[in-house]
C-alpha atoms as one frame of an Amber mdcrd trajectory, in Angstrom:
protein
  23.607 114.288 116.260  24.951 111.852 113.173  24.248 108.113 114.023  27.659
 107.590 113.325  29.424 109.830 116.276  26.684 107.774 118.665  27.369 104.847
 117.201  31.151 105.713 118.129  30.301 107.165 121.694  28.404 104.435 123.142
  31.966 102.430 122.626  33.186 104.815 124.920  33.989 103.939 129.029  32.384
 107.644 130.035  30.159 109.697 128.173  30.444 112.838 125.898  28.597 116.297
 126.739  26.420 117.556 123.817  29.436 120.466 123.265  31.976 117.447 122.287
  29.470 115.708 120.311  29.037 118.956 118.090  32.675 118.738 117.303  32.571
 114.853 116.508  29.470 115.643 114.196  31.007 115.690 110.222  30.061 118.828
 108.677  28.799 116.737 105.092  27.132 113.425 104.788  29.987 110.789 106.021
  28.278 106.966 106.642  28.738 105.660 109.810  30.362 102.890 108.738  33.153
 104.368 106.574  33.810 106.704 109.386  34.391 103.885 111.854  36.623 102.090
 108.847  39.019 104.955 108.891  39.064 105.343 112.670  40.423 101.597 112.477
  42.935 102.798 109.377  46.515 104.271 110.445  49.130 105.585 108.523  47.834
 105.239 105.319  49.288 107.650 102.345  46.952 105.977  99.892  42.870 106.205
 100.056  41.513 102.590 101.019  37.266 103.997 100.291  37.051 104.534  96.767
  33.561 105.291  97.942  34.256 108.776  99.500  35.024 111.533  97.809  38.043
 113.315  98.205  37.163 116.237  99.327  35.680 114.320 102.267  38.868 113.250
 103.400  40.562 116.361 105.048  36.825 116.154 107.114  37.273 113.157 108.659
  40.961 113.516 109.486  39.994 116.534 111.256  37.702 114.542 113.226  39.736
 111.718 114.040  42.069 114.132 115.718  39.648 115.630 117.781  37.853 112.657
 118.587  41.402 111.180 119.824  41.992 114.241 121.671  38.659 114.479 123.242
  38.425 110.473 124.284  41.958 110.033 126.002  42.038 109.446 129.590  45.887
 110.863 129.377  46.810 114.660 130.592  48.009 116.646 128.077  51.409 116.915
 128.076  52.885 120.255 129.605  54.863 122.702 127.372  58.054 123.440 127.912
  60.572 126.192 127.130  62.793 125.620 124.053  66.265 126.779 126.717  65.064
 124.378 128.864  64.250 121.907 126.603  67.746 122.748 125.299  69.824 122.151
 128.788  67.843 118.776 129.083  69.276 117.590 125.826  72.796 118.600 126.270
  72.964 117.464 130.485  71.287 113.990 128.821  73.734 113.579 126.404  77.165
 114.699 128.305  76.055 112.373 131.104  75.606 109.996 128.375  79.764 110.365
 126.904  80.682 110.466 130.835  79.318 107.300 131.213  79.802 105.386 128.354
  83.523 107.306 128.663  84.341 105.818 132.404  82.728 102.549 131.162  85.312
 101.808 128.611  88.682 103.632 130.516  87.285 101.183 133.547  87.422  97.901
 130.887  90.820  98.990 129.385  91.962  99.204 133.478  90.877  95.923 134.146
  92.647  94.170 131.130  95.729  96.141 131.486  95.360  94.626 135.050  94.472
  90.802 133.603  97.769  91.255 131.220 100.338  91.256 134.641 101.393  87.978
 136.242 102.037  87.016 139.503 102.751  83.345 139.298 105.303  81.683 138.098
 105.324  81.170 134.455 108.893  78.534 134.364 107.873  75.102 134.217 110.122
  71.185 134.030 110.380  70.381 129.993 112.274  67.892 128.370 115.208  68.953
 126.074 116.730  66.152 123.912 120.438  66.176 124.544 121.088  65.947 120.697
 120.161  70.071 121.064 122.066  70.874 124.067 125.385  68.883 122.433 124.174
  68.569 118.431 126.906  66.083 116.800 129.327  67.223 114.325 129.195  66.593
 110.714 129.400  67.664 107.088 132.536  68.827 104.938 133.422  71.235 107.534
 132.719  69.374 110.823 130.890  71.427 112.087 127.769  70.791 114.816 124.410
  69.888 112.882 121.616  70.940 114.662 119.068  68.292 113.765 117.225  69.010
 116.969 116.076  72.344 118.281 115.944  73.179 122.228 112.014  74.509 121.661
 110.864  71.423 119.909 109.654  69.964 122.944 108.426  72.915 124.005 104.424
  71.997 123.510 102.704  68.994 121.956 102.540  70.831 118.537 106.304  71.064
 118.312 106.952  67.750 119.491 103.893  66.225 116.541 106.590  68.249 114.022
 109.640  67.110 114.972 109.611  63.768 112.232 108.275  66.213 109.536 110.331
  67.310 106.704 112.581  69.974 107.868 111.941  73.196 105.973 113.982  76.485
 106.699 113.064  79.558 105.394 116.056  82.312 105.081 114.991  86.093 105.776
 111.741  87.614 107.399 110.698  90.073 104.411 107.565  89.944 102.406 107.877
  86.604 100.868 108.662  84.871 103.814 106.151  86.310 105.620 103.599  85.075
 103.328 105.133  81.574 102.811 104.269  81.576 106.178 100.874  82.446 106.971
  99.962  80.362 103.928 101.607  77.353 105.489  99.430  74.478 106.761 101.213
  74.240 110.208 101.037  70.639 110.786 102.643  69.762 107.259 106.140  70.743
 107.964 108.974  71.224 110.816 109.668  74.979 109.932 112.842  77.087 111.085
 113.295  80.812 109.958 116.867  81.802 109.543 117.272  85.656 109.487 119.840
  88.499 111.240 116.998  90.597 112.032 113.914  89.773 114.176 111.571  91.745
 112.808 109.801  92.223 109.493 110.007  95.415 107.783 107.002  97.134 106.306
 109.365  98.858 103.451 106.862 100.978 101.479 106.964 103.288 104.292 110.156
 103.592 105.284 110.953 107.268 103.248 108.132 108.543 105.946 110.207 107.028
 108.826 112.879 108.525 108.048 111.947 112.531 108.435 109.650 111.205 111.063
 106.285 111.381 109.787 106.331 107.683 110.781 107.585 106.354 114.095 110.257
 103.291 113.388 108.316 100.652 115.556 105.249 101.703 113.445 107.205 100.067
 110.754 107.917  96.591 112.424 106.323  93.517 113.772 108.405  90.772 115.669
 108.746  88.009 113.631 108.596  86.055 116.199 104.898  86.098 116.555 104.407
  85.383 112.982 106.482  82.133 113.216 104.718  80.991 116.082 100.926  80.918
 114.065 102.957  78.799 111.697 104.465  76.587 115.000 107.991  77.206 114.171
 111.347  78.354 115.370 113.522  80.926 114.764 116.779  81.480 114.832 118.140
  84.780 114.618 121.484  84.308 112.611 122.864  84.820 109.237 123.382  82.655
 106.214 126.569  81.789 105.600 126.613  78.870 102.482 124.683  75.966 101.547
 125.680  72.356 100.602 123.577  71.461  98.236 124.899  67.637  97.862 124.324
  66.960 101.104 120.888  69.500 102.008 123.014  71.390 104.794 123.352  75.190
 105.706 125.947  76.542 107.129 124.789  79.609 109.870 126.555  81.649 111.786
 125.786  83.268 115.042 127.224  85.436 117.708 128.063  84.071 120.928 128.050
  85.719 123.992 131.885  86.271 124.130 131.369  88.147 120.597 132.621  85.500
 118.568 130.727  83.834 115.681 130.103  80.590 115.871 129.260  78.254 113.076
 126.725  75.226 112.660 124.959  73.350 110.292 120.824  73.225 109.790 119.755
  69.666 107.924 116.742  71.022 105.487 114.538  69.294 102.861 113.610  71.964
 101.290 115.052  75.349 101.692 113.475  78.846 100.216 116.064  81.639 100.011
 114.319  84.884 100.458 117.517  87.075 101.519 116.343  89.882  99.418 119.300
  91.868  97.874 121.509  94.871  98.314 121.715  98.170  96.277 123.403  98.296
  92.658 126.915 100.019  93.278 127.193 100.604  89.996 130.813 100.343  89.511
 130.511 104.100  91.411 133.694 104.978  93.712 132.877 106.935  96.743 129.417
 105.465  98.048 131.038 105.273 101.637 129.840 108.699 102.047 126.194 107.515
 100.555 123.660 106.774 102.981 120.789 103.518 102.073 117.831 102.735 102.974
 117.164  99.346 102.825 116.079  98.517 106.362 115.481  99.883 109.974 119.302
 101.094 110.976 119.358 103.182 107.609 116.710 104.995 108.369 117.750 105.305
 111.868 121.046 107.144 110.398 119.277 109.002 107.709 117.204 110.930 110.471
 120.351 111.125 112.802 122.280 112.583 109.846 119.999 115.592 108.470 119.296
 116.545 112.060 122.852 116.842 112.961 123.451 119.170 109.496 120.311 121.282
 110.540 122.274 122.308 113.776 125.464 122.729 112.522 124.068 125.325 109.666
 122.429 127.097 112.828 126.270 127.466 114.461 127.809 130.941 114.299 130.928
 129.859 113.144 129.900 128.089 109.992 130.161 130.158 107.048 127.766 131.075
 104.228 129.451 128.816 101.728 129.444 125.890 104.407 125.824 126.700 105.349
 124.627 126.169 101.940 126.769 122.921 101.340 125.319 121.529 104.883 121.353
 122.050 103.528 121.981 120.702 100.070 120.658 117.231  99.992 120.862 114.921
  96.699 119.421 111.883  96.310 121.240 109.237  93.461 118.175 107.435  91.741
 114.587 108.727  90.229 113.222 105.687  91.179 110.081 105.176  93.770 112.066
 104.793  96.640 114.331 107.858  95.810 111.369 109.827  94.575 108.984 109.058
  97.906 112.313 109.732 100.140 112.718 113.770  98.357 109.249 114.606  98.801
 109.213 113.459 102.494 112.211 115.262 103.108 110.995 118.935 101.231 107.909
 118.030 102.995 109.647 118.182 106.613 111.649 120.915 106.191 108.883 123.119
 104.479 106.559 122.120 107.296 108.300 121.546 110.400 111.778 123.622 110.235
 110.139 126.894 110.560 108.877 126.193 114.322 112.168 124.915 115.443 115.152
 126.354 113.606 116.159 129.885 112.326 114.074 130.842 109.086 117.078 131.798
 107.061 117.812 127.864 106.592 114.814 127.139 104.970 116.054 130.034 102.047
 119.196 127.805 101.429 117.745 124.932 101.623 118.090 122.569  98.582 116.851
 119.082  97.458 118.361 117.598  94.225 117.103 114.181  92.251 119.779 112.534
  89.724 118.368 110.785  86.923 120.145 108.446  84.625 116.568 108.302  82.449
 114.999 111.287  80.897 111.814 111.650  83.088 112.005 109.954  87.038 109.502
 106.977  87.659 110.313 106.008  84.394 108.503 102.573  84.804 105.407 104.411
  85.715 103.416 105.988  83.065 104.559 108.609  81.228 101.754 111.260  82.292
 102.222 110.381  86.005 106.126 110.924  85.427 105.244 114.487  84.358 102.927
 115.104  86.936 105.822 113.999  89.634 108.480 116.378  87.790 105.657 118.906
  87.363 105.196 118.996  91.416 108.545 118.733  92.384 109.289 121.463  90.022
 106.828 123.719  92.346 108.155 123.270  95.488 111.731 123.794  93.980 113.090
 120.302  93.892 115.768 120.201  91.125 115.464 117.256  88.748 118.594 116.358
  86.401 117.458 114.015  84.504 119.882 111.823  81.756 122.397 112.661  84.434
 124.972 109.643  85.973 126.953 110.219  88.916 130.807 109.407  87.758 131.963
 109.958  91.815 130.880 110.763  95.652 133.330 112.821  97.447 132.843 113.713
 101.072 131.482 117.317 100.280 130.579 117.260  96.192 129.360 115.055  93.630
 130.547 114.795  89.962 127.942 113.650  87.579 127.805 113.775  83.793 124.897
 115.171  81.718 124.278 115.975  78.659 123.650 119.363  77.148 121.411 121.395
  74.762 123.784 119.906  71.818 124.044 116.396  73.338 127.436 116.584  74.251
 128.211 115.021  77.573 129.722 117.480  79.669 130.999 116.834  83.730 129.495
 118.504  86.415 129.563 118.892  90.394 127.192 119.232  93.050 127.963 120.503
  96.906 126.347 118.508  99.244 125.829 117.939 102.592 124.094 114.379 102.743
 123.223 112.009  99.493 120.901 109.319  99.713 122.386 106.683  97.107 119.064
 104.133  95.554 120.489 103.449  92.014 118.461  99.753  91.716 119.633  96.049
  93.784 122.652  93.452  93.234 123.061  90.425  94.518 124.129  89.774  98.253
 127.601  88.172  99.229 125.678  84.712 100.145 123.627  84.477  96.918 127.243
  85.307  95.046 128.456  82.295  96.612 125.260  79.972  95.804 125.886  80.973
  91.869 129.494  80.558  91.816 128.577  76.894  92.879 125.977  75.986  90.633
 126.938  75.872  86.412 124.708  78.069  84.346 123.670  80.809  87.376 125.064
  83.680  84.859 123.037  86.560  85.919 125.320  89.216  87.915 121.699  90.884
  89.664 119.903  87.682  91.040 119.523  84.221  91.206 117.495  82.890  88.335
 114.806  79.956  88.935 112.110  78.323  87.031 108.473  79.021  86.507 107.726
  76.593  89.512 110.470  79.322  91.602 112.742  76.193  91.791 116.629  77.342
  92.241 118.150  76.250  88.627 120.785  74.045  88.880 119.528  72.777  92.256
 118.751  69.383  92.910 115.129  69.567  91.837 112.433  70.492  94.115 114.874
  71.002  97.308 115.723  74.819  96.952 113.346  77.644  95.797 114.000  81.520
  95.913 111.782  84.414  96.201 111.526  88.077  96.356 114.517  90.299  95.087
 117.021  87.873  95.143 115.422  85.631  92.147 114.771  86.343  88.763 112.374
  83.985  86.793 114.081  82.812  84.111 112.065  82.952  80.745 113.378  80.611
  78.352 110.879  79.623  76.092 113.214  78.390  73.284 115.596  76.273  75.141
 112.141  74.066  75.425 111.216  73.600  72.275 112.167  69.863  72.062 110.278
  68.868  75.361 107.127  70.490  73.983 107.812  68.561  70.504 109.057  65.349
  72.563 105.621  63.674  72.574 104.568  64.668  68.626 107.814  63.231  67.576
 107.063  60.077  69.699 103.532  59.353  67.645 105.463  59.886  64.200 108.918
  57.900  65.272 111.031  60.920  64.619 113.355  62.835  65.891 111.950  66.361
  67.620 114.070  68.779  65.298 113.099  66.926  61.985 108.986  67.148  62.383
 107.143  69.824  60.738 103.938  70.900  62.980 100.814  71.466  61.428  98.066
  74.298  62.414  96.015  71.770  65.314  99.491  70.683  66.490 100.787  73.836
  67.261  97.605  75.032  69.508  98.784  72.017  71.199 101.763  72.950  71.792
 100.879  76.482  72.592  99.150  75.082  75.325 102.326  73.514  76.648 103.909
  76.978  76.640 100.855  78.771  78.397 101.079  76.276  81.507 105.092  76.312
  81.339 105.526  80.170  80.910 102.239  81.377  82.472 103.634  85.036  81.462
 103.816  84.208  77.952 100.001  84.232  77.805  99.502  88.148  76.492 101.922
  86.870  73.551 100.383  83.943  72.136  96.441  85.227  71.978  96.512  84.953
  68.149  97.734  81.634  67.115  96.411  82.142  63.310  98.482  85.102  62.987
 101.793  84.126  64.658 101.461  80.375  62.745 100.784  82.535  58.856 103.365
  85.052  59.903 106.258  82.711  60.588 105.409  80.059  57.900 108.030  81.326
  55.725 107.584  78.699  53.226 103.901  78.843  53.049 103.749  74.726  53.164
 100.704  75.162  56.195 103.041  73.325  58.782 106.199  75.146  60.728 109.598
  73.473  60.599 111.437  73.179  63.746 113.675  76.019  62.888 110.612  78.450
  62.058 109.111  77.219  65.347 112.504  78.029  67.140 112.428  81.634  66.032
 108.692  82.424  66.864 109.821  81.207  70.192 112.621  83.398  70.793 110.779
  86.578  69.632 108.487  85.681  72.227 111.390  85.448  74.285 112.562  89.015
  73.840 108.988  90.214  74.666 109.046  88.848  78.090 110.387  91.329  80.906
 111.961  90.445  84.378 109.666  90.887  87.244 110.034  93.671  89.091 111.817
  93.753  92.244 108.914  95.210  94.474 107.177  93.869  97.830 103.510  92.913
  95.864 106.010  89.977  93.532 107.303  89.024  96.724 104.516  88.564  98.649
 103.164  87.094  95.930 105.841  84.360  95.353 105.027  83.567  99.364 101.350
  82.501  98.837 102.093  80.723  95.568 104.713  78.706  97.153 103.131  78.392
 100.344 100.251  76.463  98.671 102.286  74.990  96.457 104.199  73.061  99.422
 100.815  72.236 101.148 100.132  70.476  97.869 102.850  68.721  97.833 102.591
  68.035 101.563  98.727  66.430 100.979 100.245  64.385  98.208 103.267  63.173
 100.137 101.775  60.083 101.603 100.297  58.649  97.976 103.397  59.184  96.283
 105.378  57.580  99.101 102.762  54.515  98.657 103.362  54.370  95.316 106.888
  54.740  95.471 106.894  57.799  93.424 110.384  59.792  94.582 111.433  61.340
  91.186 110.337  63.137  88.211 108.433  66.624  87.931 106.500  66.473  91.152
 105.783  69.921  91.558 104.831  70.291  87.800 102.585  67.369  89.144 100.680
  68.790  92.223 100.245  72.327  91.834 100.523  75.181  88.795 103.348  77.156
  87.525 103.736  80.519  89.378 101.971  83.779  87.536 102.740  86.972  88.544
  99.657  89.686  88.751 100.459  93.366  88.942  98.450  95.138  91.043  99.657
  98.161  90.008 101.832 100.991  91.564 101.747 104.249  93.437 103.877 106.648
  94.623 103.584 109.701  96.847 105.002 112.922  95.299 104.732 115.837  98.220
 101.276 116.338  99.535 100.412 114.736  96.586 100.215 110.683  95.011 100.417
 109.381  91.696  98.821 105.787  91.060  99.268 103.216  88.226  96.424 100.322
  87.678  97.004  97.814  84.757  96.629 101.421  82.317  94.180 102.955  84.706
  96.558 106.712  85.643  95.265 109.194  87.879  97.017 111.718  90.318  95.798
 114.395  92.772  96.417 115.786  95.726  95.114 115.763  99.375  92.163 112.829
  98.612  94.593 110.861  96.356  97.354 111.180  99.340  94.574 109.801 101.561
  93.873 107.247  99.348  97.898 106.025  98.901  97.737 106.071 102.833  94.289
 103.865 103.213  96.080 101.185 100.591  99.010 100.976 102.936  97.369 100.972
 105.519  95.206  98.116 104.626  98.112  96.128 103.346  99.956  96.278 107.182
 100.681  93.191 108.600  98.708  93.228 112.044  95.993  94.937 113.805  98.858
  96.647 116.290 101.102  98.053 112.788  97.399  99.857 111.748  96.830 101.192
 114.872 100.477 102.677 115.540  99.891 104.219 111.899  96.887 105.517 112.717
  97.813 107.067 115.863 101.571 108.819 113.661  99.751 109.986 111.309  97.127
 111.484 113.669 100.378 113.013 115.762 102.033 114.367 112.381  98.639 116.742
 112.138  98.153 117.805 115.516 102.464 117.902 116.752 103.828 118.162 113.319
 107.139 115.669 112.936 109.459 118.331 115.496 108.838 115.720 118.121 109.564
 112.666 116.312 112.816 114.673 114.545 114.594 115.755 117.691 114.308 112.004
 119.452 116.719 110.889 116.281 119.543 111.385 117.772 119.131 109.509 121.156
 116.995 106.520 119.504 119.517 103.993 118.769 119.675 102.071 122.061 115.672
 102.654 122.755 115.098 100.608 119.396 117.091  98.013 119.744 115.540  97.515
 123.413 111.943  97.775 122.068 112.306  95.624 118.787 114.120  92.338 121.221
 111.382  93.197 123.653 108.759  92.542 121.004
């Protein structure tokens, strides 16, 4: 026997017969002492004994393995069959989901059981009398609610009762993020809006065919307003006195009457959001909107109601076909998204339900005052949308305008093969009418007070969103009812003011030489944030308008390179991302001011630019856009264009998704569009007609 397998017995508690020894001895010449280094060795790809030769090595695995088997004190372990082993697995691992199953329907048990009360949850709290009997004031005389009946309701509200007072009008995107940006402490907030709920509006064409359910769409606003330690007051807007920092609210009472008061601000944001573009149009009382929660309430009440009259043996042919013709007025995302939801639901879901002769006369018709729809979008993605919709037999009319709406027929104009303009109708049996937004009937009255408010679509503010014409820095607006105004031009002289100071001249008689006018370009860039893009070359713009080739600009050359940059600048659009947006800009803009509040009022600083002063002017940042097109999504990044179908509709849902408001709006998404593929929308269709009253309930429950 090899020294080496001795050597490695004698370690051994019992000994080895001369039989196993014969199988530990190495069939070449292996030292004893390299054999005992690999016995030590484990798991080791690489070869730690350059010393041995390679073909050694399969040798002394071979009797490592044996020597392990031969020395273990363990039985060998018993084979089994692979059925049996098979059972084992599967009884192991159902046990397993039973258990793990019961474990977590037993937690959700007991807090569904923690969530019920049985004591009393009424308590003693102080209410100043001053909100139980408010005194009467202002040019009207009407009660001034300077104290609220919750402001004593915890320590919180009481600490915020000697802030400034600022009220917040509407609950849609940019109030909602004015809100959660908010430093609590900093201000005594109040939200002013007729609804109680905010409104997740990019999804309201799928809520309205019933892909979506409606509370899916909705989160009390409420619980928003209490993370900022609010109130809210669920009443509408009726004017503002701008003099003396009131607005006037009005409210129904419980006897049905509306009652009006006054709310003392400090600062006031409007963020009313607007109302759709008539269009100088007569007939739109047979139109249907969608702008919030009770539109698409009646939208799903209405097409449900023509579905069962076209099944009714006593409506004719003619009739039938007039019933299942549905137009929508507007190529625009919300018009586009609400046609391809609708062909969607009636290609998908009619069949199982109603007789298959309606979906042959079924029709679905998109008016177009452009030449392509999504005409903001870019022009490949517009193709692709009027290439799909062209498949599943949606009729697009594009440089089309709708002259009238009649009960049963629209008459639009459109232009023909030899661009003459020729008059046309359309039988119909329910148009959908999303033609743009106008201005509501409260921000009409806030321009008619305020000199220079010219535009007839929205309220126009500064760069800092500061109301023009306002008393400065006491009313901002956001969202769709405000317009940045983007007057570059008009201030020439103030960005000239401090040049003409050094020289002792008057602003329009200086000429500006090259190193002066990068200084003054700088001045525009933190004015007019969006004029950026248009002043990247300053060389070329200051050779190109230097007319008179004297190397300095006169303030009438100056003037004119400012206006064409003027003319380059576009509105911002009215969509939820500039809203929300506008919320978190001037959300940290007022905790800015609100951290600088108590050095200014040391210093006795009350007046000039102070929001100029503590915090940036506002630049907007498109995101880009996206639309869904039928089974099918189109998306727009900052020039990045793709479209597709079944992944990119997954994609559009995961953005929207992310972008919901609250951990219960996800999961109630989740969980419709999981019922859309396993139900289909039949379910969520045929409740339309008896969900009015069930709404209502749930959203004041909420």
């Amino acid at each position: 026997m090899h020294n080496g397998s001795f050597r490695a017995a004698r370690t051994l508690q019992r000994p080895i017969s001369s039989c196993q020894a014969q199988w530990l001895s190495p069939r070449a010449e292996v030292s004893s002492r390299a054999f005992s280094r690999y016995l030590r060795s484990s798991n080791q790809k690489l070869n730690p004994y350059p010393n041995i030769k390679p073909a050694l090595i399969p040798y002394i695995r071979f009797q490592r393995h044996t020597f392990d088997r031969l020395t273990s004190t363990k039985s060998a372990p018993l084979k089994r069959d692979s059925t049996y082993r098979l059972l084992y697995r599967f009884l192991a691992y159902t046990g397993g989901f039973i258990l793990v199953s019961g474990g977590l329907v037993l937690a959700f048990f007991l807090y569904d059981a923690s969530t019920y009360r049985e004591d009393l949850s009424f308590s003693d709290i102080p209410v100043s009398e001053y909100a139980l009997e408010p005194r009467r004031g202002g040019p009207k005389n009407l009660p001034i609610a300077d104290v609220l009946v919750d402001d004593d309701d915890c320590p919180e509200n009481s600490r915020s009762k000697d802030k400034p007072k600022l009220v917040i009008l509407g609950s849609g995107w940019g109030s909602v993020a004015l809100l959660k940006t908010l430093n609590p402490s900093d201000y005594h907030v109040t939200v002013v809006s007729p609804v109680n709920y905010f409104l997740f509006t990019p999804m309201l064409p799928s809520a309205t065919v019933g892909t979506l359910e409606l509370r899916s769409l909705v989160e009390p606003v409420r619980r928003i307003v209490q993370r900022a330690r609010g109130h809210f007051l669920k009443a509408e807007a009726v004017d503002v006195e701008l003099s003396e920092k009131l607005l006037e609210v009005a409210q129904t009472n419980a006897s049905g009457e509306k009652s009006h008061f006054y709310l003392p601000y400090d600062k006031l944001v409007l963020g009313v959001g607007s109302t759709t573009n008539p269009h100088g149009v007569k007939g739109l009382e047979h139109c249907h909107f969608l702008k919030d929660i009770e539109d698409a309430r009646k939208i799903k009440n209405t097409v449900l109601q023509n579905l069962e009259d076209a099944c009714l043996p006593t409506t004719t042919d003619e009739e039938r076909r007039r019933l299942l013709s549905f137009v929508v007025s507007g190529g625009g995302p919300t018009g586009v998204e609400f046609a391809a939801e609708l062909f969607d639901m009636l290609n998908e879901d009619l069949g199982g339900s109603f007789p298959k002769i309606l979906r042959n006369e079924i029709s679905v018709h998109v008016i177009q005052s452009r030449g392509h729809i999504l005409n903001t979008y870019d022009e490949a993605l517009s193709k692709f949308a009027e290439q799909r919709f062209a498949h599943d037999q949606i009729e697009v009319l594009t440089n089309s305008r709708v002259k009238e709406v009649q009960k049963d027929k629209i008459l639009f104009s459109q232009k023909d093969e030899k661009g003459e303009t020729v008059t046309k109708e359309l039988p119909m049996g329910f148009c959908l009418w999303s033609t743009g937004v106008s201005q509501t009937e409260f921000c009409k009255r806030i321009a008619e007070k305020i000199d220079g408010q010219t535009n007839k679509h929205a309220l126009e503010t500064d760069t800092h969103l500061r109301l023009n014409g306002a008393p400065l820095g006491s009313v901002y607006a956001i969202g769709d009812c405000s317009t940045v105004q983007n007057n570059v031009a008009d201030h020439l002289v103030a960005f000239l003011r401090n040049i003409a100071y050094e020289r002792g001249k008057d602003p329009e008689t200086i000429n500006i030489t090259f190193k002066e006018w990068r200084a003054v370009a700088q001045k525009v860039k933190k004015r007019f944030p969006q004029a950026t893009d248009h002043l990247r070359r300053l060389d070329k713009l200051f050779e190109q308008y230097d007319r008179d080739n004297s190397g300095t600009l006169d303030f009438g050359e100056l003037h004119e390179l400012l206006i064409q940059i003027d003319n380059k600048l576009t509105s911002l659009p009215a969509t939820a991302q500039r809203a929300d947006q506008q919320g978190r800009y001037l959300g940290k803009k007022l905790n800015k001011l609100a951290q600088a509040a108590p050095g200014m009022a040391a210093n006795e600083v009350d007046y000039g630019d102070l929001d100029e002063a503590a915090y940036k002017a506002f630049e907007y940042h498109h995101m880009g856009s996206l639309a869904y097109v039928g089974n099918s999504a189109i998306f727009d990044f900052n020039g990045l264009s793709f479209s597709g179908g079944l992944m990119a509709v997954y994609l559009w849902r995961s953005i929207y998704f992310a972008q919901s408001v609250s951990f219960r709006t996800r999961v109630l998404l989740a969980m419709d569009w999981s019922k859309r593929a396993l139900f289909g929308r039949g379910k969520s269709i045929s409740r339309g007609l008896n969900m009015q009253n069930v709404s209502v309930l749930t959203i004041s429950q909420t």
